[in-house]
VOKOL-990203 format. One record per residue (C-alpha): residue in one letter; x negated, y negated, z; residue number from 1. Coordinates in Angstrom, 2 decimals. Last residue first. Example, Ala and Ser with C-alpha at 12.3 -4.5 7.8 and 13.67 -1.06 7.14 Angstrom:
<rs>
> code;x;y;z;pos
> S;-13.67;1.06;7.14;2
> A;-12.30;4.50;7.80;1
</rs>
This chain:
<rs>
> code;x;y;z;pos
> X;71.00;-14.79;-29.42;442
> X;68.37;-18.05;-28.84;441
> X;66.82;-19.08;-32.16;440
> X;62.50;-18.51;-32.80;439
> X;60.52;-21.17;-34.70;438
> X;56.49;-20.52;-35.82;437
> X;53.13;-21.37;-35.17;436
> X;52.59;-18.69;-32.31;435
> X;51.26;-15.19;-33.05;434
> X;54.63;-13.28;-32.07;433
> X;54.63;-13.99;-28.40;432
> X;54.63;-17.86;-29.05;431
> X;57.87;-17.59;-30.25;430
> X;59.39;-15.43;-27.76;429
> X;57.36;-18.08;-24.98;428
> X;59.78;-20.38;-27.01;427
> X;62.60;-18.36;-26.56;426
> X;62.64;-17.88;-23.20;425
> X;61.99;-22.07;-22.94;424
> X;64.93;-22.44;-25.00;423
> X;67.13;-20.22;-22.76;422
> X;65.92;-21.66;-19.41;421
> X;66.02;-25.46;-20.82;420
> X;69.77;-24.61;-21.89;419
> X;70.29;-22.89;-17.87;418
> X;69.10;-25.77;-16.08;417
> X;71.31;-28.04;-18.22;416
> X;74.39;-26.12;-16.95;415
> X;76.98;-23.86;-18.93;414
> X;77.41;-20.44;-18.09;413
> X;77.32;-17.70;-20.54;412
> X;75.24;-19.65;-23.02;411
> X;74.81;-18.58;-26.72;410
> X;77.25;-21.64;-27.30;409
> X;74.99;-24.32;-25.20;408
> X;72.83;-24.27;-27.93;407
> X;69.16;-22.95;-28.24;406
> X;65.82;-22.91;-30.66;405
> X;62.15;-22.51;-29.56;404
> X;59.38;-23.91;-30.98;403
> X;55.81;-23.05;-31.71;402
> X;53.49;-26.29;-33.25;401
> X;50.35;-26.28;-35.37;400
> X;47.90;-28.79;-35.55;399
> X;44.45;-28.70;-37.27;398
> X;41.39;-30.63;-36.23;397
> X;39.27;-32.62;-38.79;396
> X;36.24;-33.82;-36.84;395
> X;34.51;-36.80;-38.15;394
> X;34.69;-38.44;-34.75;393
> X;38.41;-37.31;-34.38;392
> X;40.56;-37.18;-37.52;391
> X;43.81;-35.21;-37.00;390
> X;45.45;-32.91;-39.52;389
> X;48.95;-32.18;-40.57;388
> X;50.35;-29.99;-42.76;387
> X;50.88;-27.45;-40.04;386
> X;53.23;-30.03;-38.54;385
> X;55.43;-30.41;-41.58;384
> X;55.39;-26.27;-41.45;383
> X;56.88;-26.46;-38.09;382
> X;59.28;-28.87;-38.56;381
> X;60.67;-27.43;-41.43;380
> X;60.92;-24.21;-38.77;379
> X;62.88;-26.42;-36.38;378
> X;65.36;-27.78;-38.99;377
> X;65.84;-24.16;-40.06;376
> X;66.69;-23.31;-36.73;375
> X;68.71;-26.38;-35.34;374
> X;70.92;-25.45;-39.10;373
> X;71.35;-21.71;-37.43;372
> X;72.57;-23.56;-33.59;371
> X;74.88;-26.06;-34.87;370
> X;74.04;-29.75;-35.09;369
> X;76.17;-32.29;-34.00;368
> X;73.12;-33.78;-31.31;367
> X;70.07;-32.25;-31.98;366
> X;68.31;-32.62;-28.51;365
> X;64.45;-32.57;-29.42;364
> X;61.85;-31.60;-26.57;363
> X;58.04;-31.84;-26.45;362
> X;55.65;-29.55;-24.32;361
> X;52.16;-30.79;-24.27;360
> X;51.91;-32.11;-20.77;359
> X;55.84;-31.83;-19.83;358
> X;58.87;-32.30;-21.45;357
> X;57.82;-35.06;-24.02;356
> X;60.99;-36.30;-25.07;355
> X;63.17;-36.99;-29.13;354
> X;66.54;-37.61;-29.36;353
> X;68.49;-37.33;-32.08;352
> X;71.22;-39.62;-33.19;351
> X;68.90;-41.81;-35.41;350
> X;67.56;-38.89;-37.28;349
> X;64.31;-36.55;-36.93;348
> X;61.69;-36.32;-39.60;347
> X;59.14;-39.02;-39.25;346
> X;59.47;-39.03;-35.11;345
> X;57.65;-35.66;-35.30;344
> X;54.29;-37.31;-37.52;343
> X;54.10;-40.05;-34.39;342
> X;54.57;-37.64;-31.99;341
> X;51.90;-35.28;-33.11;340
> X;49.43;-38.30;-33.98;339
> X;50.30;-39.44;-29.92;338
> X;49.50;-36.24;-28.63;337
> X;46.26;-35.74;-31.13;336
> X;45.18;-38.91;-29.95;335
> X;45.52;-38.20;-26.21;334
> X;43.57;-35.00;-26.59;333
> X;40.71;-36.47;-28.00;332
> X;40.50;-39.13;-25.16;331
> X;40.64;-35.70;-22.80;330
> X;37.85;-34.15;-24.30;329
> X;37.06;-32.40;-27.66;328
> X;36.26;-28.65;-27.33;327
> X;38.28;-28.79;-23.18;326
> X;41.05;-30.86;-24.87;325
> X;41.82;-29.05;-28.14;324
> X;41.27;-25.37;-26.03;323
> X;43.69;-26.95;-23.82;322
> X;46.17;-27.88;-26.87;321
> X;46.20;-24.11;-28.47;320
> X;49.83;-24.71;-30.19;319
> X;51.44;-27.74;-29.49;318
> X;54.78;-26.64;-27.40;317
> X;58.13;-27.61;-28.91;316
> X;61.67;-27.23;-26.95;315
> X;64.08;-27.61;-29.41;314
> X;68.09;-28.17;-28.26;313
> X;71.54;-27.72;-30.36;312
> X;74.49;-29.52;-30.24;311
> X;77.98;-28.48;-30.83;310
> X;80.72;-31.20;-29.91;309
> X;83.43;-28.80;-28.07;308
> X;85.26;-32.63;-27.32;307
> X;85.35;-32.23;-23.20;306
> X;83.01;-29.36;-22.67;305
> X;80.24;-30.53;-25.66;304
> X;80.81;-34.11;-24.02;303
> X;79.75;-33.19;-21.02;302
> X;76.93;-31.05;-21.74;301
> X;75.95;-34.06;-24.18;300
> X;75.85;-36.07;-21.33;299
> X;73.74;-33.78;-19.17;298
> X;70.88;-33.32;-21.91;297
> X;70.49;-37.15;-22.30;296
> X;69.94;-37.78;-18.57;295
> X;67.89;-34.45;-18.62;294
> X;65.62;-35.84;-21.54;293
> X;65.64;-39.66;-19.59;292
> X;63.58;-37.98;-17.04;291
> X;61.52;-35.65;-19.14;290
> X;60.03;-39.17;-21.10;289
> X;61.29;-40.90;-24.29;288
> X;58.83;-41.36;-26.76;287
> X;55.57;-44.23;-26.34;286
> X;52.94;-41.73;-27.43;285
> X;50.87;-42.19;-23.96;284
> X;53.71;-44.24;-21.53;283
> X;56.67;-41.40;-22.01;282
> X;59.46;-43.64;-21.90;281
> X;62.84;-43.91;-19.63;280
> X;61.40;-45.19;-16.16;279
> X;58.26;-46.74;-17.31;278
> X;60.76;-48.39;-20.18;277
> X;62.88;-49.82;-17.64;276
> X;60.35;-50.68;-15.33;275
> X;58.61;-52.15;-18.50;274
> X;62.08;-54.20;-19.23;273
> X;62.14;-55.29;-15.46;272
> X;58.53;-56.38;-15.75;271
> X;59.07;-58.05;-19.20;270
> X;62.68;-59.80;-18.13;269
> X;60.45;-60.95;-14.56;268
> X;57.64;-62.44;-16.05;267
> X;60.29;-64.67;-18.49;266
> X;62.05;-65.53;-15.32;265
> X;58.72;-66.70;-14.70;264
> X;58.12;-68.11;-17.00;263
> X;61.83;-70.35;-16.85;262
> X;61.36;-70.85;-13.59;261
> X;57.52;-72.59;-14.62;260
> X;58.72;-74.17;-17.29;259
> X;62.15;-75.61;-15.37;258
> X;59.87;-76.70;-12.43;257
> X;57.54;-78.65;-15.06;256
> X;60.79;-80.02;-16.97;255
> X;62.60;-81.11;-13.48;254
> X;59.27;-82.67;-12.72;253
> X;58.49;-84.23;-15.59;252
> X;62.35;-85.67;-15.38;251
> X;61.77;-86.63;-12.10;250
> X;59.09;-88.69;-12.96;249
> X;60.44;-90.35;-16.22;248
> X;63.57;-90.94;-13.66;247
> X;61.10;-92.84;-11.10;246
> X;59.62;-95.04;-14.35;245
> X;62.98;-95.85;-15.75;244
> X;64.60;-96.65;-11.87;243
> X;61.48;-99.06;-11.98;242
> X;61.93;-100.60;-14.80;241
> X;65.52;-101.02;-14.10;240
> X;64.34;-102.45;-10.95;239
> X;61.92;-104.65;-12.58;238
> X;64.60;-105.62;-15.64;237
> X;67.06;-106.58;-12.70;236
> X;64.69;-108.92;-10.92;235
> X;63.87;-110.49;-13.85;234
> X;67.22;-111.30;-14.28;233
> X;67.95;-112.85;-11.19;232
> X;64.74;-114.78;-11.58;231
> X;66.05;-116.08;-14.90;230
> X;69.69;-116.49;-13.63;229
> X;68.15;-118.64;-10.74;228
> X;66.21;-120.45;-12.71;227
> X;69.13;-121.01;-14.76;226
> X;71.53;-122.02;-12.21;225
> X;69.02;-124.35;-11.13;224
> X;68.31;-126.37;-14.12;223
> X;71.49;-126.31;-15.29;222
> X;72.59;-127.87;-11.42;221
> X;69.67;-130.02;-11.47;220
> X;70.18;-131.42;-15.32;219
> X;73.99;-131.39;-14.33;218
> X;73.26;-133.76;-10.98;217
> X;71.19;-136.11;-13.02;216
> X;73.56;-136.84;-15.98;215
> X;76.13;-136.97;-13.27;214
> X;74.26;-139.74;-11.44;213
> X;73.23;-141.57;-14.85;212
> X;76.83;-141.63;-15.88;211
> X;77.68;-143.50;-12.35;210
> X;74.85;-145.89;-12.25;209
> X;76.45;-146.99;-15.97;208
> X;79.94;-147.25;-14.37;207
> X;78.49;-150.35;-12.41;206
> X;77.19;-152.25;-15.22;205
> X;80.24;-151.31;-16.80;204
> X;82.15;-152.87;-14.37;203
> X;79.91;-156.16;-14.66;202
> X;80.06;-156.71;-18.14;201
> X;84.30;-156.47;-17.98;200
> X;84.89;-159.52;-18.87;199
> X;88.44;-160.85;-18.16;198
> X;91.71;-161.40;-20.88;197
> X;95.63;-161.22;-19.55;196
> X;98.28;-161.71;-22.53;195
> X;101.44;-161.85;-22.41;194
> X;103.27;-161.52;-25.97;193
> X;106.19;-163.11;-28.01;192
> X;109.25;-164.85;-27.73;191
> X;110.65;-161.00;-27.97;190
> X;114.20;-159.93;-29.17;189
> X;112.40;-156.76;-30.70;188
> X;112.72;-158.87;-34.70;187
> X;110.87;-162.00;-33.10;186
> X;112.39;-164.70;-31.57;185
> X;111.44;-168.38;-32.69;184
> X;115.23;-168.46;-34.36;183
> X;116.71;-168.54;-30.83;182
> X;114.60;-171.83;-30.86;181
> X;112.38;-172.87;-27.47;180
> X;112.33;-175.15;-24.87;179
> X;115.86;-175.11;-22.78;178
> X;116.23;-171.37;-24.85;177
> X;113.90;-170.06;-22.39;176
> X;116.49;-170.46;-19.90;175
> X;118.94;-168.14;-20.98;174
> X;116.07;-164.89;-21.23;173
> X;113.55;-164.00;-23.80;172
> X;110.88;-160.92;-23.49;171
> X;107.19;-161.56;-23.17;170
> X;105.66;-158.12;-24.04;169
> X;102.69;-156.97;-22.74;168
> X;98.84;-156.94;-23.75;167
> X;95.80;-156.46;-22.03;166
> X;92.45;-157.36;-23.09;165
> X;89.58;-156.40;-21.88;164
> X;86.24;-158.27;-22.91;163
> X;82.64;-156.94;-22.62;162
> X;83.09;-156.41;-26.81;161
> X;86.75;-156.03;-27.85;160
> X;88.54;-153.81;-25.24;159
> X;92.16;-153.52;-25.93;158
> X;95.42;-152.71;-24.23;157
> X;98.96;-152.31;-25.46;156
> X;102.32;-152.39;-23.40;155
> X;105.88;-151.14;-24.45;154
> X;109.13;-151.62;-23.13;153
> X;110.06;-154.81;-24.79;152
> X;107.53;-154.02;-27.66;151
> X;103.99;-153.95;-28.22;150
> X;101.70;-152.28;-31.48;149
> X;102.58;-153.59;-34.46;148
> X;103.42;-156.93;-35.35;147
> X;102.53;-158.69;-32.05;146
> X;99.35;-156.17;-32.03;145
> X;98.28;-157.47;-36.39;144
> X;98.78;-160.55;-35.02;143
> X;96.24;-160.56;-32.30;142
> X;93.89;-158.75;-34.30;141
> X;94.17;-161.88;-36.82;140
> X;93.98;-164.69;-34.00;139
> X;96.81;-166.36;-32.95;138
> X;97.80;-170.14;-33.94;137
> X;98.07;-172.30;-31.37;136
> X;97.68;-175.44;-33.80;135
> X;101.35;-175.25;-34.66;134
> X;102.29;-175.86;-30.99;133
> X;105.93;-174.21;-30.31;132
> X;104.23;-171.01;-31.70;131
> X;105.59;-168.66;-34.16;130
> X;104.07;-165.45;-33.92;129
> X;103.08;-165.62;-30.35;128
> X;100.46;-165.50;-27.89;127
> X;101.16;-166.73;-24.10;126
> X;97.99;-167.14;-22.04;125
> X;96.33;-165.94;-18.91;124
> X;92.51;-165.66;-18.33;123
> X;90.04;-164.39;-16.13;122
> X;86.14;-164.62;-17.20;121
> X;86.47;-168.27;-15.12;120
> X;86.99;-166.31;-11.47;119
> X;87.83;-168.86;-8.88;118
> X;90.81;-169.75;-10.80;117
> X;92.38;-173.26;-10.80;116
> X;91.78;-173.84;-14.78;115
> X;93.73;-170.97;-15.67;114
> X;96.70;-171.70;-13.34;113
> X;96.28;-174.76;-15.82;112
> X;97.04;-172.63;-18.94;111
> X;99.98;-170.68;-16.89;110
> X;101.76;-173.78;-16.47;109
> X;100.60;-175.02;-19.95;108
> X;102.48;-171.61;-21.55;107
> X;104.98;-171.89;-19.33;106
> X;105.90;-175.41;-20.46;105
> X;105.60;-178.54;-18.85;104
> X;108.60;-181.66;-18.00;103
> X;106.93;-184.56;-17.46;102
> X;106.96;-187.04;-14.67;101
> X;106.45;-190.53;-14.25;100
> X;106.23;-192.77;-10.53;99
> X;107.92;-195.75;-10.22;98
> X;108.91;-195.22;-6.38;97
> X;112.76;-193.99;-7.02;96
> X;110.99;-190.93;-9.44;95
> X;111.12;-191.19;-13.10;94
> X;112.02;-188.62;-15.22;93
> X;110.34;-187.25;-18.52;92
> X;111.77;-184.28;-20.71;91
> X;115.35;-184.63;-19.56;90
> X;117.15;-184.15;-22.83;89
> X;114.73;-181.03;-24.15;88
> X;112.89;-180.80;-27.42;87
> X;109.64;-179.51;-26.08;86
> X;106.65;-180.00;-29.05;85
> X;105.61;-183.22;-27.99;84
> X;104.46;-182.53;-24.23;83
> X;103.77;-185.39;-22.49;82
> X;100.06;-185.83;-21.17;81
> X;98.69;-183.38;-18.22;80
> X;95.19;-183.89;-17.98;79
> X;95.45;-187.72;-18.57;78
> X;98.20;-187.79;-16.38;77
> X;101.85;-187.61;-16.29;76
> X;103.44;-186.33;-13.07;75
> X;104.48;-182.61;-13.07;74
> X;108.01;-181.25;-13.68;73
> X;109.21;-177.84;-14.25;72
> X;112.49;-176.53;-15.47;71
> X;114.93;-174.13;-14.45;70
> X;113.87;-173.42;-10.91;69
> X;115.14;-170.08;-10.75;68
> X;113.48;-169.35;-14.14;67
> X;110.44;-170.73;-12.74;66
> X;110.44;-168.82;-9.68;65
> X;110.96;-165.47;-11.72;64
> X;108.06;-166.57;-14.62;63
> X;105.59;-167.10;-11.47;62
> X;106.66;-163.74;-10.18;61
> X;106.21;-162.08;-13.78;60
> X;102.87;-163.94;-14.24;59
> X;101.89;-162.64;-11.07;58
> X;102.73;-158.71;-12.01;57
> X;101.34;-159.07;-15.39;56
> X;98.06;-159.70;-13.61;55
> X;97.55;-156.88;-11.60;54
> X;98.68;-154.33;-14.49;53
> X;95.91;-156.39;-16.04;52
> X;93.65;-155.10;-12.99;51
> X;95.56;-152.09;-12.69;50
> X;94.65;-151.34;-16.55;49
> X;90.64;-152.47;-16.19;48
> X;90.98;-150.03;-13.52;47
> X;92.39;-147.25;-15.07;46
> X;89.71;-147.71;-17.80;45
> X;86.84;-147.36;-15.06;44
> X;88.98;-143.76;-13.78;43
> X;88.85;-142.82;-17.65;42
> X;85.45;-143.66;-18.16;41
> X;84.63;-141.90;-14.66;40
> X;86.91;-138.58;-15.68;39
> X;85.54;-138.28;-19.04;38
> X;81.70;-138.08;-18.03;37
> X;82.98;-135.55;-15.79;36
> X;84.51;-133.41;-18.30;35
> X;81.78;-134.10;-20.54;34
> X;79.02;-132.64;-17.42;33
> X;81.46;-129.63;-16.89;32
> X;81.35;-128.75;-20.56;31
> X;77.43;-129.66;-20.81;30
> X;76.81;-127.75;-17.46;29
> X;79.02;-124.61;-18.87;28
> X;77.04;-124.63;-22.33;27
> X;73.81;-124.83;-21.15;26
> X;74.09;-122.01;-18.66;25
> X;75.57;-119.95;-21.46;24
> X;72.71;-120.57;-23.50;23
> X;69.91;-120.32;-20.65;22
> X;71.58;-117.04;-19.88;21
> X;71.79;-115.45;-23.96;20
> X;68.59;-116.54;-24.57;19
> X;67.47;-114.68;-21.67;18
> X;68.94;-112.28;-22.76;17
> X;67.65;-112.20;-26.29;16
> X;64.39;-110.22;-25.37;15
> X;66.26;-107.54;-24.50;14
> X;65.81;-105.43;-21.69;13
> X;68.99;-106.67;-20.00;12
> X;70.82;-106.07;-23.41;11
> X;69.78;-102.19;-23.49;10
> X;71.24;-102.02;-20.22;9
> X;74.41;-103.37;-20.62;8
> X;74.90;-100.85;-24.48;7
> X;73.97;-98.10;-22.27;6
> X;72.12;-95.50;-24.41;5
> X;68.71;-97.17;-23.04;4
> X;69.17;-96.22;-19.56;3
> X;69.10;-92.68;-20.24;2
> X;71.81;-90.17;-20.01;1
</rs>
């Protein structure tokens, strides 16, 4: 299997990966960097909450002790003047030494707890619908919260420019009702709303450091991370490269050791086969050879006894062959032994089988063939020989052949030493009576 069939692989080598690794680098950092980017705006808006949370608290405790008090009395100044707008019996008192005092409000209580902070950008004050003081008149957004957006039990907040504003409900007890109309209520039973103001400018200043920091920290970390990917990945597409180039090498050598086995092998089939061949064939005319004839002679011995399959055998001598090879020479000889084989092999069938018995003897086992049809097959074979002629250097040299015919039914005992006896009786029968002709056992 190579490399490039696995779908991981093929991505490492692509291009695109390291698309892929700055993108998914990118996108963690940016996640984690909004996530942290969250967390400080939402720990700075915590404390602008406490802060107001912080506030609400003292107003609560001041609004406690003034309810236990029941009313509040401060002498008249020119910072302090009578209040016009309370409608109570005891609104000014004098004390036993001449001194005036006048009853205040909690909304000027809380106005000159104002004035007596060390911190001018924080402010309380009391916001309502329908104000004891016609000129305290709240703003629209202010409104559009007392209508909307607080309740007894609910608080709002609101940042408007470097200014946070936090709202909560100012609910109505007994002794509000020394200064104020039940029909100054609003609809949730409220007199109407607390609210605690202070700039904010320098918080954010100090948030600001803050974002920078973890805009800094995520440009390192994606910076890293992705160097480190990049390297990583580099790394991988050497070694891969590498595996690649050491598996191209084995692979020549696996295919260079396979050839060579695979020749040789090859070297060994043809060697065997020509063993086999050597062993079975006759290596001038290329017929089977006197070892494979006895083979072939003893199996059909057997099967003759066992089935009573008649067979007959030819044993063929080419007439006057020394005289052919002492007039012509041996490389005249060969040709007319391989022309005689070749012109033989024309007439016999698949069955038969066809040796050279020894120098210019030749043998033909007929298999299913009686001992009369062996003989006229043998003399047919006899005059197709006569018809033939070799060519040798512009010599025309005549063949002739002189066969002898047996079975293994003329024989008294049966043996293949005693068929090759018979047909080679015969044969020297045949030559006997001028040669060039077929003579059967009796």
């Amino acid at each position: 299997m190579s490399a490039d069939s696995i779908p991981m692989m093929r991505l490492i080598k692509a291009p695109i990966a390291t698309v892929i690794l700055v993108s998914i680098w990118f996108v963690l950092t940016s996640i984690s960097f909004c996530w942290n980017q969250l967390i400080i705006t939402q720990s700075t808006e915590k404390s602008f909450q406490a802060k107001g949370v912080g506030g609400k608290r003292l107003v609560e405790i001041l609004l406690n002790w003034t309810t236990q008090h029941e009313q509040i009395y401060v002498p008249i100044s020119e910072h302090t003047p009578e209040n016009p707008y309370l409608n109570t019996d005891h609104k000014i008192i004098t004390r036993d030494d001449g001194k005036v005092f006048t009853q205040i409000s909690v909304g000027r209580m809380l106005e000159q707890l104002n004035e007596s902070f060390f911190d001018p950008s924080f402010s309380l004050s009391l916001i309502s619908l329908k104000p004891m003081d016609p000129d305290n008149l709240v703003k629209d957004w202010q409104k559009q919260i007392l209508e909307n957006k607080i309740g007894p039990n609910r608080d709002f907040q609101k940042i408007i420019g470097n200014k946070f504003h936090y709202f909560s409900s100012f609910v109505a007890n007994d002794s509000c009702f020394s200064c104020h109309q039940k029909s100054q209520l609003e609809p949730n039973n409220t007199l109407g709303g607390l609210v605690i103001s202070y700039d904010i400018s320098e918080i954010l200043e100090q948030e600001k450091p803050l974002h920078r920091q973890n805009l800094f920290i995520h440009v390192a970390i994606f910076l890293l991370m992705t160097s480190i990917s990049l390297l990583s990945l580099k790394g991988i597409r050497r070694l891969v490269k590498q595996l690649e180039f050491e598996k191209a090498n084995r692979d020549l050598i696996i295919e260079d050791r396979t050839r060579v086995l695979k020749e040789e092998i090859q070297q060994h089939k043809e060697a065997r086969n020509a063993l086999q061949r050597f062993a079975t064939h006759d290596p001038l005319t290329g017929i089977r050879n006197r070892r494979h004839l006895l083979e072939a002679l003893k199996n059909e011995l057997k099967r003759y006894q066992r089935y009573k399959s008649d067979f007959s055998l030819l044993l063929i001598d080419l007439d006057h062959f020394r005289q052919i090879n002492d007039k012509y020479g041996n490389e005249c000889g060969d040709i007319v032994l391989k022309a005689f084989a070749e012109s033989v092999k024309e007439t016999l069938r698949e069955s038969d089988t066809f040796a050279r018995y020894d120098g210019e003897e030749f043998a033909i086992i007929a298999t299913n063939t009686k001992l009369d049809s062996a003989l006229r097959f043998a003399e047919k074979l006899v005059k197709h020989v006569s018809e033939q002629t070799v060519n040798y250097k512009g010599y025309d040299i005549a063949l002739s052949v002189s066969i002898g015919v047996t079975a293994p039914s003329v024989l008294p005992k049966l043996s293949s030493e005693q068929l090759l006896t018979s047909a080679d009786d015969v044969l020297n029968i045949a030559k006997a009576q001028g040669r060039n002709c077929a003579v059967r056992a009796q």
